[in-house]
N, C-alpha and C positions, 0 to 999 in steps of 0.2 A: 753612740752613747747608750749604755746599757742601763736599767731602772733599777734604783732599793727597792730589795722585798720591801712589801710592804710592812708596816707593825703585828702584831699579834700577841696571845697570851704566851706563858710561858708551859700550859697546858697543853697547847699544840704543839711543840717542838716534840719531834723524835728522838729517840737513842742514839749517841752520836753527834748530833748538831749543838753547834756552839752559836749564842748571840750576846747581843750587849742590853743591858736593862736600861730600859727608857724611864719608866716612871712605874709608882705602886700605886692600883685604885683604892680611893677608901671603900667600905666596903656597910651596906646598910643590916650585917650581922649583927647577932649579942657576941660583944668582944671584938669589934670590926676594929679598933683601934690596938686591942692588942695584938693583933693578927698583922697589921701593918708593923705597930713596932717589933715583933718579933722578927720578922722576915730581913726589915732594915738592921737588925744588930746582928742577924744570919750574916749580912755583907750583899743584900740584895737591894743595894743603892744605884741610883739613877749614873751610866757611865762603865757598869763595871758588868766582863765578859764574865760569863757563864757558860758552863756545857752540860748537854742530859748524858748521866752515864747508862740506864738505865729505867725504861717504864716496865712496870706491873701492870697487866688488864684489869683497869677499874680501881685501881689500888693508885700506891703513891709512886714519884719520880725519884730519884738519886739524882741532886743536882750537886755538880762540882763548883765552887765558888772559892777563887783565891787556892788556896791547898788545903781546903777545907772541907769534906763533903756532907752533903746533909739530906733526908727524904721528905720530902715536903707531900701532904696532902692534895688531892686535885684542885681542891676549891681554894688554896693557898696559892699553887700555882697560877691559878685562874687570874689573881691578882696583879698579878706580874706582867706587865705590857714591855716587849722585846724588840730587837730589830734583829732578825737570822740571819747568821752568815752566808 
C-alpha cells in the first residue's frame, strides 16, 4: 500500500508537476475576498487538475488550468491547497 503525498500550497509545486485543487484559503489581506474570487473564476475550484508550466525565482508561476493558462503571484499561489501527483 503506497501513501498520498501529502496536501500542500500550490506555491511549492515545481515546473512540470501537475495536482488537483483541494480547497482556497481565505485569506486575512486588504482584498482577501477578491483574491479568493478571482482565482475561483481563473477555474481554480476545489476537484480540478492543474499543472505549473513554469516558475520565475521570486517572481510569478504559469499555471495551466483547463486550456487556459494564466501567472499567478506567489502569495496567490500560496492560497491554493493541492494534492501532487
Amino acid at each position: 500500500m503506497t501513501l498520498a503525498p501529502p496536501l500542500t500550497t500550490l506555491d511549492a509545486l515545481q515546473a512540470g508537476q501537475s495536482a488537483t485543487v483541494i480547497h482556497l484559503a481565505q485569506t486575512a489581506q486588504e482584498g482577501g475576498a477578491d483574491v479568493q474570487r478571482r482565482l475561483m473564476e481563473l477555474g481554480f475550484v476545489p476537484g480540478e487538475r492543474i499543472r505549473v508550466l513554469k516558475r520565475v525565482l521570486g517572481g510569478p508561476l504559469a499555471v495551466k488550468v483547463g486550456e487556459s493558462t494564466f501567472a499567478l503571484r506567489r502569495f496567490e499561489a500560496a492560497l491554493v491547497s493541492i494534492k501532487p501527483e
